[in-house]
C-alpha positions as CSV (number, residue, x, y, z in Angstrom):
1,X,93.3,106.7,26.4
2,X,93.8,103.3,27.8
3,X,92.5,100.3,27.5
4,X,93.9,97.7,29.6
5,X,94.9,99.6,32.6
6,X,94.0,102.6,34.7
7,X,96.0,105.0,35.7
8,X,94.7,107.6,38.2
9,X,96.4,109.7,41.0
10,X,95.2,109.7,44.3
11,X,96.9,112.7,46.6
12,X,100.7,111.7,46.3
13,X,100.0,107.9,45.2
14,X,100.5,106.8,41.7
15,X,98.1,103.9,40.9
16,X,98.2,101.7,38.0
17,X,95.9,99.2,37.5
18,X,96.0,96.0,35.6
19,X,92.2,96.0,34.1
20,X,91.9,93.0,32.1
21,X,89.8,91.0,34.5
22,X,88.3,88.8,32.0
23,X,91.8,87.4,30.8
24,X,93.3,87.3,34.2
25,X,95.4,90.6,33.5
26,X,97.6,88.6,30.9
27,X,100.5,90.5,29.0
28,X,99.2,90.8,25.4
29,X,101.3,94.0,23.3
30,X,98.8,96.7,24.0
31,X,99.3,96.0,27.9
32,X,102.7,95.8,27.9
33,X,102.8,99.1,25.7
34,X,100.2,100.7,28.1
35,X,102.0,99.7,31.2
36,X,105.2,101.5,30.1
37,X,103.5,104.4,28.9
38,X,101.5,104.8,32.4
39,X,104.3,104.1,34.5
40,X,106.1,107.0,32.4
41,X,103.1,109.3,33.1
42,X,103.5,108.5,36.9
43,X,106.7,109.4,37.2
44,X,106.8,112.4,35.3
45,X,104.0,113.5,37.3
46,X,105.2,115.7,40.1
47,X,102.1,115.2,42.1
48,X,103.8,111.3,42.5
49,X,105.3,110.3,45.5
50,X,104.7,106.4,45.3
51,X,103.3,104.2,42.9
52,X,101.2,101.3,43.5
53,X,100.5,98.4,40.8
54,X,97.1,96.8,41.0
55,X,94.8,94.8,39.4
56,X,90.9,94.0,39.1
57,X,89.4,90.6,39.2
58,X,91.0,87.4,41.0
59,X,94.2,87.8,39.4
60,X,96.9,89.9,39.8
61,X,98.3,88.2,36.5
62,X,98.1,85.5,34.7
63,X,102.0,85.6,32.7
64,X,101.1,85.9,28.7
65,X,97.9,85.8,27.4
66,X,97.1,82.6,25.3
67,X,96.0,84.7,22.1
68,X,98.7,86.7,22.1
69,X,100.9,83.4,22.3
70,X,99.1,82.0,19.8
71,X,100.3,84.7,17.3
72,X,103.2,84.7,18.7
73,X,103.6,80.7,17.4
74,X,103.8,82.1,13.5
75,X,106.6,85.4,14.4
76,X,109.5,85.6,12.6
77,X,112.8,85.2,15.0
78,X,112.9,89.2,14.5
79,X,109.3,90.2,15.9
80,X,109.5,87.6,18.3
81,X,112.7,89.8,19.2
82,X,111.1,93.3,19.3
83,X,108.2,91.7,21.2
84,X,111.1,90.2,23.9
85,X,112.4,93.9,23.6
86,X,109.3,95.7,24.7
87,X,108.7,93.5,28.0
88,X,112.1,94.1,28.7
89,X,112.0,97.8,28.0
90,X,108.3,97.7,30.7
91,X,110.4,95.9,33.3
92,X,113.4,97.6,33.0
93,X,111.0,101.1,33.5
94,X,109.5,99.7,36.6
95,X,112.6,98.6,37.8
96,X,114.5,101.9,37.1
97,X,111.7,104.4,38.0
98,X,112.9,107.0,40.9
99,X,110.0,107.0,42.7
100,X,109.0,103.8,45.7
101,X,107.0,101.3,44.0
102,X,104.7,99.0,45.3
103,X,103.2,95.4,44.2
104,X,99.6,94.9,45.3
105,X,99.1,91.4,44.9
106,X,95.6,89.9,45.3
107,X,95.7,86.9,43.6
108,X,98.0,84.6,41.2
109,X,100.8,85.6,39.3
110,X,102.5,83.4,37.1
111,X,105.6,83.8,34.8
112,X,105.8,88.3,34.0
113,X,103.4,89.1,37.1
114,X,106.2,87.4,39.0
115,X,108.5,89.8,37.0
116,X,106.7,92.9,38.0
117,X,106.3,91.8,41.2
118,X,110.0,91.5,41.9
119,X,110.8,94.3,40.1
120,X,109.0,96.6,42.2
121,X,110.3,98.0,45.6
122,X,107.6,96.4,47.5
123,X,105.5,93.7,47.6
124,X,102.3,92.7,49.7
125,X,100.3,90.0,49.0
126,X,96.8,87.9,50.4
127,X,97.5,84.8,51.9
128,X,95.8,83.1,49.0
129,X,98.1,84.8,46.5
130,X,99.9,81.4,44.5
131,X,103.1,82.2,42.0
132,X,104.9,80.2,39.3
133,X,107.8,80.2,37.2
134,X,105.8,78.5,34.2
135,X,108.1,79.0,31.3
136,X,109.2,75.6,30.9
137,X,106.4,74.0,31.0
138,X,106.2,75.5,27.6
139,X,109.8,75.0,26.2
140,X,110.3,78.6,26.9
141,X,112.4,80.6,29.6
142,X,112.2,83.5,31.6
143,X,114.9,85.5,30.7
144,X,113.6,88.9,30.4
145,X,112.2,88.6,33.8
146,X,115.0,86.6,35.4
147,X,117.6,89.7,36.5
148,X,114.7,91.2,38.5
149,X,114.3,87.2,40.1
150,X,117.7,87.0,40.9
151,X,117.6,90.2,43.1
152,X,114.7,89.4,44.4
153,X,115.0,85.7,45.5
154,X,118.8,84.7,45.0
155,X,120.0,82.3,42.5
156,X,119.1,79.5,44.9
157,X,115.6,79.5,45.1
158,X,115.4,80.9,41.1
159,X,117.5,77.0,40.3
160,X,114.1,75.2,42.2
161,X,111.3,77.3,40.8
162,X,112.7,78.3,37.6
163,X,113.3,74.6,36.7
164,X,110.1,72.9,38.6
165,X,107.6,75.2,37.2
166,X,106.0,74.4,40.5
167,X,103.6,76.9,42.1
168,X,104.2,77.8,45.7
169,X,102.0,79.8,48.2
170,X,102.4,83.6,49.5
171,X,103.8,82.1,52.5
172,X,106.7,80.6,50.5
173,X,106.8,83.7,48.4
174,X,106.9,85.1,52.0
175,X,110.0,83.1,53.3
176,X,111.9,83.1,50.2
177,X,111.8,87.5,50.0
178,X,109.8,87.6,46.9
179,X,107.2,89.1,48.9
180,X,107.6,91.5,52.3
181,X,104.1,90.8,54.0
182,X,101.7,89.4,53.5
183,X,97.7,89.3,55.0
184,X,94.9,87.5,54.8
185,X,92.5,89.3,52.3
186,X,92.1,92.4,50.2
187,X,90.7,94.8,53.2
188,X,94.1,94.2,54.8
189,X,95.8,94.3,52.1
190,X,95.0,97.6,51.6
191,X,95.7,98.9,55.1
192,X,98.8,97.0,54.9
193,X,99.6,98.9,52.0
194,X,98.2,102.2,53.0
195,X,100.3,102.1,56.1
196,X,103.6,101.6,53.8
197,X,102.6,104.6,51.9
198,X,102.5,106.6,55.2
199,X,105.7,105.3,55.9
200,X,107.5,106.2,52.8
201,X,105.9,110.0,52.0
202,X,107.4,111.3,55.5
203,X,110.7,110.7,53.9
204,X,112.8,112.9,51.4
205,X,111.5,112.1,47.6
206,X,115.0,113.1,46.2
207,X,116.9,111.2,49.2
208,X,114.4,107.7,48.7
209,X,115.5,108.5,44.8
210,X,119.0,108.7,45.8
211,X,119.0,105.3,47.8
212,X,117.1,103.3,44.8
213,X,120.2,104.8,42.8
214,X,122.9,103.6,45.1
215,X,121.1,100.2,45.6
216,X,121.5,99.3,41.9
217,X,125.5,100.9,42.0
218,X,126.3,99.3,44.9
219,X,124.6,95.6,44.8
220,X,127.1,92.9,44.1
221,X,129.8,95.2,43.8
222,X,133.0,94.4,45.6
223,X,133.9,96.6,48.6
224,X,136.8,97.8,47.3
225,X,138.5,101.7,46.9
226,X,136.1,102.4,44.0
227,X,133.1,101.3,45.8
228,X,134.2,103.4,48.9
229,X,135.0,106.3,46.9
230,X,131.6,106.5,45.4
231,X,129.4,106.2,47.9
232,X,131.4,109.2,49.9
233,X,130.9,111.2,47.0
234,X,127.5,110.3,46.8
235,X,126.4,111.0,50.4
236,X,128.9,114.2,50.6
237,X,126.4,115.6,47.4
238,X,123.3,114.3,49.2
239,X,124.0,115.8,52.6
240,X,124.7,119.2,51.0
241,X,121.5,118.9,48.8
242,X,118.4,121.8,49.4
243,X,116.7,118.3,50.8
244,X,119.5,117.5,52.7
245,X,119.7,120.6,54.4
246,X,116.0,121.0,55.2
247,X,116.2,117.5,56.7
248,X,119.1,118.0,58.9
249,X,117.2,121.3,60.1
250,X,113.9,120.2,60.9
251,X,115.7,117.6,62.9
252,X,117.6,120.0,65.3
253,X,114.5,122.6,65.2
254,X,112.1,119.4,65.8
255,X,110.0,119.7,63.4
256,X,108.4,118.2,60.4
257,X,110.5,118.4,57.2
258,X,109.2,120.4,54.3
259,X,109.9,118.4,51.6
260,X,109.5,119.6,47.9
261,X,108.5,116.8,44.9
């Protein structure tokens, strides 16, 4: 049973809530344990098309909750290491899951909820959604987080808010890609997000699987003979997949595919 989040299935949609409205939704170990086991749940569960991430209260969340840094002042160099280890391992998970993913984002995130945010698929957020990169503010950095920033945002704009610490709006967020739309409060937030989740479950599960796949092959890879080579072999096993065939047919027949989770 969990205690920081909430994990619940509605139809095909995954939802997994962030439920520590009291501390902002702050990373502490039992939500950063929870969180990975949830997101494991979801996509193991083959009712699952498309997860969403959420959160109660006014924040979506708040980067690391001050008691848990607090104990974290007095770790050894090896907890403060296996601790480093399981955020990695959460954002890795969400990074790596096969199914779309989709940030909710109704209010600030700072330092890790920046991290989730970019490491999912998809991100909405209110207009009066703020973000920061706060780590060196406190002498820290945001390592674990920063290969899912650098995908996201590009080096460029990781140099600025990485090293400012400032906080910038949802419209900034907006411009600079860490974000894909944004609206101005929670009631269009969710129709926002509702109609994304339309979108993505009239597609083929093990084809938007496939493509999240070949995204993380083929991203900053060099177009060169091995890079060709693979992504022929990859579409010439796709196109002859059960789903691949059923898509292709209910195309010429025009009709609606029949896809299988």
């Amino acid at each position: 049973m969990f205690q920081s989040i909430i994990c619940e299935v509605d139809e095909s949609v995954g939802i997994l809530t962030l439920n520590k409205a009291e501390r902002h939704n702050a990373f502490d170990e039992r939500l950063i344990a929870e969180m990975t086991s949830g997101l494991l749940e979801l996509e193991a569960d083959t009712r699952v098309r498309v997860l969403v991430i959420s959160s109660t209260g006014k924040s979506f969340c708040a980067g690391a909750d001050l008691n848990w840094m607090k104990r974290a002042a007095s770790y050894t160099p090896q907890e403060n290491l296996h601790d480093a280890r399981n955020l990695a391992r959460l954002m890795s998970t969400l990074n790596t899951l096969s199914k779309p993913t989709i940030a909710r984002v109704q209010g600030p995130a700072y330092g890790g909820g920046v991290g989730l945010i970019a490491a999912c698929d998809i991100a909405v957020a209110t207009y009066d959604a703020v973000f920061a990169l706060t780590e060196v503010k406190l002498g820290i950095v945001p390592a674990v987080i920063s290969p899912y920033l650098l995908t996201a945002i590009g080096e460029r704009y990781c140099r600025r808010y990485m090293l400012s610490a400032e906080r910038f709006s949802a419209a900034e967020a907006y411009r600079i890609g860490l974000v894909q739309e944004i609206v101005p409060g929670e009631e269009q937030l969710d129709e926002a997000i509702g109609e994304i989740v339309d979108s993505l479950l009239k597609n083929g599960p093990h084809a938007q699987a496939e493509c999240k796949s070949l995204i993380r092959v083929v991203s900053g890879q060099p177009i060169d003979e091995s890079c060709i080579e693979e992504t022929a072999q990859r579409i010439t096993r796709v196109r002859s997949s059960p789903e691949g065939m059923e898509g292709l047919a209910a195309f010429l027949e025009k009709r609606k595919p029949n896809w299988m989770g």
